[in-house]
N, C-alpha and C positions, 0 to 999 in steps of 0.2 A: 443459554441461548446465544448470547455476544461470541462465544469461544465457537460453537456450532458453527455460525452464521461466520464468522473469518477463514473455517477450514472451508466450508461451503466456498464461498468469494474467490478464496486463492485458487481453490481446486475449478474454480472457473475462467478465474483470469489466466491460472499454466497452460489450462486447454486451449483456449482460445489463444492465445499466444503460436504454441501447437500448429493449431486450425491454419491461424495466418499465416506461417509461415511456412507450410503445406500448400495451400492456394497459392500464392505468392510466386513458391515454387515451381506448381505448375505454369506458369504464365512467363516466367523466364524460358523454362526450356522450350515453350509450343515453338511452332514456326506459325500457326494459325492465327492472324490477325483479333478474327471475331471472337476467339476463344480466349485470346489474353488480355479483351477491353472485358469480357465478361469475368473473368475470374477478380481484375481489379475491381472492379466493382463491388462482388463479392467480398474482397478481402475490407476495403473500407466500410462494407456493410459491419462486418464481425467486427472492425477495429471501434466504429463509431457504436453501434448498439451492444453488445454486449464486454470485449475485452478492456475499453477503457473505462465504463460504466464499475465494471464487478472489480477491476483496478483501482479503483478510488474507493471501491466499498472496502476491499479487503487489506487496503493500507486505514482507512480510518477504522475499521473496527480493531485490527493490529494497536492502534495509537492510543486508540482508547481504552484497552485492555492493559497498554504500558501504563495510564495516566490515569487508573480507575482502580488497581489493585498493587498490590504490595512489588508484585513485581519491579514495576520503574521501569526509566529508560535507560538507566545509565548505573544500574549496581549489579547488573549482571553481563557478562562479557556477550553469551549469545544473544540475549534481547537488544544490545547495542550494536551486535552487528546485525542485526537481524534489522533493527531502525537505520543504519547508514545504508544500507542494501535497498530497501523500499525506497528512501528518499531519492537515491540514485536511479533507482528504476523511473518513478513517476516522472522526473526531469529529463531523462533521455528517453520516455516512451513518449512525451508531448513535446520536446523541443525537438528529434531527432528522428524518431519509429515513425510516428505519426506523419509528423508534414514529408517524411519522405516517402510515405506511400502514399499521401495526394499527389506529392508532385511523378509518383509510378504510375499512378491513374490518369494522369495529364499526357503522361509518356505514350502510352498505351491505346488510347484516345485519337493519337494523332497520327497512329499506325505505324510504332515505331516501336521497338526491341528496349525492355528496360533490364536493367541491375541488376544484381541476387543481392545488392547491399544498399542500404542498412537492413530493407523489410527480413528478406529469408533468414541473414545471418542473427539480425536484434532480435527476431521473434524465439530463435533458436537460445542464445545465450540469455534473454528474460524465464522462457518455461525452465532452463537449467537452474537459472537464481535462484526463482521461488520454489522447484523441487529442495534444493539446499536449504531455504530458508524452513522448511517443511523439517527435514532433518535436524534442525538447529534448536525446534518445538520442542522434538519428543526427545533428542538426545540431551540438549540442555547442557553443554558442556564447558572447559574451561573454569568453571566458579565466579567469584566475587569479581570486582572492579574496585580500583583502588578508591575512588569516590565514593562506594558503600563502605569504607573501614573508618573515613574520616570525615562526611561531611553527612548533613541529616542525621535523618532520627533513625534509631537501628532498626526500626520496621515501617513501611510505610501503609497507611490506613487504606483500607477497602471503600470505595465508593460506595454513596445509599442506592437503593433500587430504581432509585428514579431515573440516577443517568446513565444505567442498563436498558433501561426501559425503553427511555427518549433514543440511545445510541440505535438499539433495533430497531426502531419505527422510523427514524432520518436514513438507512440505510432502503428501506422498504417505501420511501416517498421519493428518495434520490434517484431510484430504478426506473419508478413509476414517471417520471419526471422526465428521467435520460430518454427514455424512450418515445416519450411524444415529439419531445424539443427534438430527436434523429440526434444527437449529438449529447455526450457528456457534461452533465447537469448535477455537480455535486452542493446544490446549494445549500440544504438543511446539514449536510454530514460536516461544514466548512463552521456553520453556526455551532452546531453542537459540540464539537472539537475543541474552537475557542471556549467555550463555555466548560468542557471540561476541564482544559490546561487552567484555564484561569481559578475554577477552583481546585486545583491539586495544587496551585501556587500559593493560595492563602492558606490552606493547608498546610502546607511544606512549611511554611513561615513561620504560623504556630506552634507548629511542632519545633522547629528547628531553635526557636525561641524560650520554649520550654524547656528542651536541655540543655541550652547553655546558661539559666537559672540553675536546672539540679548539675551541673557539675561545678558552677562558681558558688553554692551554698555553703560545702566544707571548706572551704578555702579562704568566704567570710567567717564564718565563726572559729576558725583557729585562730 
């Protein structure tokens, strides 16, 4: 359901992504005033209700699927770039994407001709990212990372069912949330996340604690 529910999320957030930068689009080229304070509108509608909402869903379900199963963040090449890409995304869709298509609505509003950049150009190279990162799923490639040959435990544990459970129902309460609040509301998926990290950390410890007992054993008793 967590894996479903991430291809579900992305395959929402590239569309909308897409969408906005198709609207966007149009409202650069108009010459028609009324039609380019309408299309911004729109495009902040898409950005605030649905593409930063299923944005944060589809990076924390990602997160939690590195931090819940054997996979990891950091022992396989494509899941690590697949994690520096999202982190990169989220920071430039809210420090950069984002306030600069309010401040294109503001443009727009005052009857005045706005930019094809950052919106048309950022929404274009975010749906290309996450098509790639889409690619990086099913092809899986590259192999190990050197921090899987040397540090940890050579496989790492599966989460119990609960923080599957809890991870789907904070993404299905964070939506229900984004959307009355009109604005991106990721407050259970922010809770749940720490709470996952925090135990793959205790985890990680005792595991990682256990075999440096089973390999310093023969080495006491010789």
């Amino acid at each position: 359901m967590l894996v479903w529910l991430h291809v579900l999320t992305s395959f929402v957030w590239m569309s909308q992504a897409l969408a906005l930068s198709t609207v966007v689009g149009a409202a650069v080229v108009t010459a028609d005033a009324d039609f380019r304070v309408a299309a911004m509108d729109v495009a902040v509608l898409l950005d605030n209700h649905l593409l930063a909402p299923f944005g944060n869903a589809s990076a924390f379900t990602g997160f939690v699927l590195a931090a819940a199963t054997p996979w990891g963040f950091f022992r396989h090449r494509w899941v690590l770039t697949k994690f520096v890409i999202t982190v990169v995304q989220l920071n430039v869709g809210i420090f950069v994407l984002s306030s600069g298509l309010h401040r294109a609505q503001q443009v727009a509003a005052a009857g005045q001709p706005i930019g094809w950049w950052p919106s048309v150009a950022g929404g274009a190279l975010m749906a290309s990212a996450i098509a790639f990162q889409g690619w990086l799923s099913l092809a899986k490639p590259w192999g190990k990372t050197q921090w899987a040959a040397t540090r940890g435990p050579k496989k790492l544990p599966t989460a119990t069912t609960v923080v599957f459970v809890s991870s789907v129902a904070a993404v299905a309460v964070d939506l229900v949330l984004s959307q009355l609040a009109g604005f991106p509301f990721p407050l259970v998926e922010l809770v749940v996340l720490i709470w996952v990290l925090t135990r793959r950390a205790l985890t990680l410890r005792r595991a990682t604690s256990g075999r440096s007992r089973e390999l310093a054993a023969p080495t006491a008793m010789s």
